[in-house]
N, C-alpha and C positions, 0 to 999 in steps of 0.2 A: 504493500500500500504506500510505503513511503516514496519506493522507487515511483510510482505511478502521479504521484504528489511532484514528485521533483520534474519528472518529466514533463506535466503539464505545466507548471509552471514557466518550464525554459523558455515551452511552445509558444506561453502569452509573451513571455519577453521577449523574443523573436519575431512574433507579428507586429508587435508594439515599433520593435524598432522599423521591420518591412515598411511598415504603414509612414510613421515619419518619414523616410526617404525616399518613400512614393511621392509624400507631396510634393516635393522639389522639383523644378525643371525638369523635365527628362523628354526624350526622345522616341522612348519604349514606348509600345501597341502594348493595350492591357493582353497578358499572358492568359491561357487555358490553363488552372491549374489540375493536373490528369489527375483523376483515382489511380491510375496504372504504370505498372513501368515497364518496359520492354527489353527484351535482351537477344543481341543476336548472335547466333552459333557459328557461324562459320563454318559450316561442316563441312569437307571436301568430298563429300558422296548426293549430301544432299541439305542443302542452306535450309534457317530455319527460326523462326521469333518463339521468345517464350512471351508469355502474360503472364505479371505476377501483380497480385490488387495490393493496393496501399489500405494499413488499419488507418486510426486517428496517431498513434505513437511511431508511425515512419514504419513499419514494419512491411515486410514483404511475403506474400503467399502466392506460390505459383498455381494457376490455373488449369493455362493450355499451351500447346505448343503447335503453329503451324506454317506448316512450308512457304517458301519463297517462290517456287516452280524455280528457284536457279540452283547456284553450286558457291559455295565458299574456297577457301582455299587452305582450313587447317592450319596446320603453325606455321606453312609456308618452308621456303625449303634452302633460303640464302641470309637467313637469319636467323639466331634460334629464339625460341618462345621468350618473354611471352607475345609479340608484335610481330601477325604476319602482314597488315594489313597497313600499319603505319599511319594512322590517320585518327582523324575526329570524326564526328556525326556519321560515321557507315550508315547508322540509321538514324532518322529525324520522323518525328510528329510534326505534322502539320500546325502552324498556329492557330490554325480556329478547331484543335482539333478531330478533325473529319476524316484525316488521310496517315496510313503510316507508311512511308519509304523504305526501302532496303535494298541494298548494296550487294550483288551476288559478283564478289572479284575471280571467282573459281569460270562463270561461264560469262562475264562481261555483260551481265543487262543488272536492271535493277526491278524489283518489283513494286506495287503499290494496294497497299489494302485501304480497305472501308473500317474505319474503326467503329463499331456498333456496343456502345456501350464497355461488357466484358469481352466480348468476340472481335476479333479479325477475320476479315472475308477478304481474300485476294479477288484483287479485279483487274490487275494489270500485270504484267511482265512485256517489259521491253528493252532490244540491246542498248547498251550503254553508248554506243556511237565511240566506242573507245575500247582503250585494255586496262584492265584494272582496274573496274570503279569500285574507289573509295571513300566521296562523302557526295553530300545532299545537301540543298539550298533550296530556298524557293522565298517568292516574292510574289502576292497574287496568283494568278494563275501560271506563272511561270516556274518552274522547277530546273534547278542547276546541278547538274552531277560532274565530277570531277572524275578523270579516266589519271590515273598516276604514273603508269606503265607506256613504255615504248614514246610515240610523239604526245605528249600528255596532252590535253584538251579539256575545257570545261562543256560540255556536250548542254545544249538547250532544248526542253520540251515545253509545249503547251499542256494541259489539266485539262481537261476535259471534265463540266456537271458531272459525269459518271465515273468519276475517277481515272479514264483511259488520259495515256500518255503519248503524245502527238509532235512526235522529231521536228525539229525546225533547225535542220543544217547550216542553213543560210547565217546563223547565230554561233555555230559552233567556234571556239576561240582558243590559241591555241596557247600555250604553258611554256616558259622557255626549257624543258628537262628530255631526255631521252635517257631514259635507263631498262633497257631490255630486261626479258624475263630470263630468269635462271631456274629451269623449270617450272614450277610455278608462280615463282614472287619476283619483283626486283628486289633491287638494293634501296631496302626501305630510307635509309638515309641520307637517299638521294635523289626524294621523288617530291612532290607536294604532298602537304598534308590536308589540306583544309579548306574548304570554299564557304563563304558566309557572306548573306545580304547585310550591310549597316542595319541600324534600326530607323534612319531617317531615309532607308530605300532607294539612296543613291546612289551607291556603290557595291558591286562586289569583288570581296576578296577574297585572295589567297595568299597562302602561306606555302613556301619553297625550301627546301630543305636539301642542303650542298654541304656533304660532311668536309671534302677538303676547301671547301674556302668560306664563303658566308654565305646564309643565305641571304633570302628578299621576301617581297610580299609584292602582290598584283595586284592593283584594285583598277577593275573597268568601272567607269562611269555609268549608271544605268539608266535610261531614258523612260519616258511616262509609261510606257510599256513594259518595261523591264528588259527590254534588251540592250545586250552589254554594248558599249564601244568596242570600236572593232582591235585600238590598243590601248595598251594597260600603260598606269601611270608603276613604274617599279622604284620600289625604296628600299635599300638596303636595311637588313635586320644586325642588331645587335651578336649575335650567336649564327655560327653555322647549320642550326638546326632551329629553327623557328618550327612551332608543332601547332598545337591546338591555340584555339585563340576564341576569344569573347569581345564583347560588346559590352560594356558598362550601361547605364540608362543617362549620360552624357554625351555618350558618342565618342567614349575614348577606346580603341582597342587596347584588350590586354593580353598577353600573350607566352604561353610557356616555353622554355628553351631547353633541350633535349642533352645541349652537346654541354652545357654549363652547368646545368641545374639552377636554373635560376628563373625570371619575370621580367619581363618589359615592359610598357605601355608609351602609348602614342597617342599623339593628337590627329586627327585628320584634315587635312588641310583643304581649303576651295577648289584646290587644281587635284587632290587627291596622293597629295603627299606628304606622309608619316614623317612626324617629326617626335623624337624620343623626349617625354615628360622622364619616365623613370627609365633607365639604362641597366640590364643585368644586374639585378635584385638577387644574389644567388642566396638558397635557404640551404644549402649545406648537406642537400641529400644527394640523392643522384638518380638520372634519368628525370627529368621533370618534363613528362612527356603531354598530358592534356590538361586542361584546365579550364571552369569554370566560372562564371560571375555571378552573386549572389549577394542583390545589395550593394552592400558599402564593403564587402569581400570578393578578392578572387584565391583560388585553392588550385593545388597542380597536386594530379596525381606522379607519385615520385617512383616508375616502377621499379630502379635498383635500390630502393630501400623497404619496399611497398609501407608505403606512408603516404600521409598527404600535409602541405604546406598550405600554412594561409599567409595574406598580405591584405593588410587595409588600403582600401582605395579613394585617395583624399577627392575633394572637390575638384583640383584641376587636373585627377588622370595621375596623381604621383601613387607610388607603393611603397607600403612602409611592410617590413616582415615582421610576422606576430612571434615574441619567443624567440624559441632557440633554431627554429625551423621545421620543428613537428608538431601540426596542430591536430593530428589522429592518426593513430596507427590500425594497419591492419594486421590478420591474424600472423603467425611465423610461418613463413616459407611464402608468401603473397607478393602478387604482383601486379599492381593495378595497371586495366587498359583503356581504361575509359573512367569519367566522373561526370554526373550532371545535377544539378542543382534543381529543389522542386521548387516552381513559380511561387511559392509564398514566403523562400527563402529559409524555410523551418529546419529541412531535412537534406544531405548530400548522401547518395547513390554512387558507390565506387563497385564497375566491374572488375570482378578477380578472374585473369586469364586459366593460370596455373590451377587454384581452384575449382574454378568453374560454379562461384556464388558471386552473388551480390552482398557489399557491406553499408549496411543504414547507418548513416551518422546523424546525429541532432546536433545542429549548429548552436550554439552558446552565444549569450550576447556579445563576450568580446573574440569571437572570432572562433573561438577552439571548439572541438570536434568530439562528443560521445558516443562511442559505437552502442546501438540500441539495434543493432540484428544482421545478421549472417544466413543468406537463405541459397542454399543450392539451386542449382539451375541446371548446367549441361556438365559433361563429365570434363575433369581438372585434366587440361596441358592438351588443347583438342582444338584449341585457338580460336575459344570465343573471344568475341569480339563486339564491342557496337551496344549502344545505350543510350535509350530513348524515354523521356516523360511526357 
């Protein structure tokens, strides 16, 4: 009873604070906050979502599990576990959510379902327009998938009322990376990771990731429609490995760094170029591969320590790191591949590759992390992958 006591409490302290830094300026479209979380397997025989329902205490229960019609690609084969996939958002909920994406990097298309309540109903499968798709974007009715493998590409579809997904080549744009496959994976190191609309929808970006020199980031200009400019504005990153990256409700990008362990954040500028507020924030662990924004917080899941870091995020876009650099830990032998934040800010969602659960954290008012559950999913070291609210 006490635990139950303390828990809610935190929960009101944390809405409390949500709610205060909602009122402020911001950028952000109100957020779907989902019952649901999603998790996806990567399986190299046959790709695959679980459903797991959220209690009121963060908790996770799995439901169902159902196919993608495509193929994943397993731990991958040119890098060992837990990251075959190299990337953020494999899978995305749609913002109004209606719609859930997925990434099938094993046969090159991605799928889309009808999200109905507890169920998923697949209602699309279509090629990716590339090799390797690894994440998912979307702005209105346009949806952006990112191909990482061989001439990389941001491939562009129309949405379709019915959820069908309708190629529009003529949009398709291309990534400055070429990194072939080595049986099934490239050299995740050195592919992009991450494609993301702004939250004022005028931009998308990406994140580039070049372990022998630095990376960069792309941001095309998007027009009332959502289609990209035909070139990118590119800005050099801080770290050779620029990974996962967010969106504050400022309009500052933030963004995790793979090769340092460490945070950056940006401003975005008129012409769409990033200029560094915070430079290589490193928190002292290693692999600080994806990361999160939450509020007046962002968190990098840290997969060589399997931990996770927070950093306060001031008013103008700067990062302060909380501590000593561990604001939760996960279980011994873990390795997170993914992290996402629930829309009220209460609760952080960290997938464990190696494992093969998901770890519930309840966020604290000043930033730190209580794990409040540990819920299996797919079997450990099989290269799940991908994590969606």
């Amino acid at each position: 009873m006490k635990l139950i006591h303390t828990l809610a409490a935190s929960i009101a302290g944390v809405l409390a604070v949500g709610t205060a830094h909602a009122a402020e300026p911001s950028f952000s479209l109100p957020r779907f906050d989902s019952p649901y979380v999603y998790v996806l397997s990567n399986d190299i025989a046959a790709n695959s979502v679980a459903v797991l329902k959220r209690n009121f205490f963060g908790g996770l229960e799995k439901k169902a599990v159902v196919s993608t019609g495509g193929k994943g690609v397993g731990v991958g084969t040119t890098a060992p576990p837990p990251d075959p996939l190299g990337s953020q958002n494999a899978l995305l909920r749609s913002a109004d959510g209606r719609w859930l994406y997925a990434t099938n990097a094993g046969s090159n298309q991605v799928s889309v379902f009808a999200i109905e309540g507890g169920r998923l109903n697949l209602v699309d499968v279509q090629p990716s327009g590339g090799s390797y798709p690894v994440s998912v974007a979307e702005r209105g009715n346009r949806v952006y998938v990112l191909n990482s493998a061989g001439t990389s590409t941001v491939t562009v579809f129309q949405l379709t009322p019915g959820g069908q997904l309708v190629a529009l080549p003529q949009e398709t744009r291309l990534i400055g990376t070429d990194a072939p496959l080595v049986g099934n994976q490239p050299n995740v190191g050195m592919t992009p990771a991450q494609v993301q609309v702004s939250p004022d929808g005028r931009w998308l970006a990406v994140s580039v990731k070049n372990a022998g020199a630095k990376g960069w980031f792309e941001l095309f200009a998007l027009d009332r429609a959502g289609v990209p400019a035909t070139d990118p504005v590119i800005s050099p990153s801080n770290d050779p490995q620029p990974f996962g990256f967010d969106f504050d409700d400022r309009g500052y990008l933030v963004t995790s760094q793979a090769a340092g362990s460490a945070a950056s954040s940006y401003s975005v500028g008129r012409d769409g170029t990033l200029s560094a507020v915070s430079a290589d924030v490193a928190n002292g662990q290693a692999a600080a591969c994806w990361l999160t924004v939450s509020g007046r917080f962002a968190f990098t899941a840290n997969a060589g320590k399997g931990d996770i870091s927070a950093y306060r995020i001031g008013r103008n876009g700067s990062l302060t790191l909380l501590g000593s650099g561990v604001a939760g830990k996960l279980e011994a032998g873990a390795a997170p591949t993914d992290i996402k934040a629930s829309a009220d800010g209460a609760f952080i969602y960290v997938g464990n590759s190696l494992g093969g659960n998901v770890d519930t954290f309840l966020v604290l008012p000043d930033g730190h992390l209580l794990q409040v559950g540990n819920t299996p999913v797919f079997a450990g070291a099989a290269g799940m992958q991908g994590l969606a609210l």
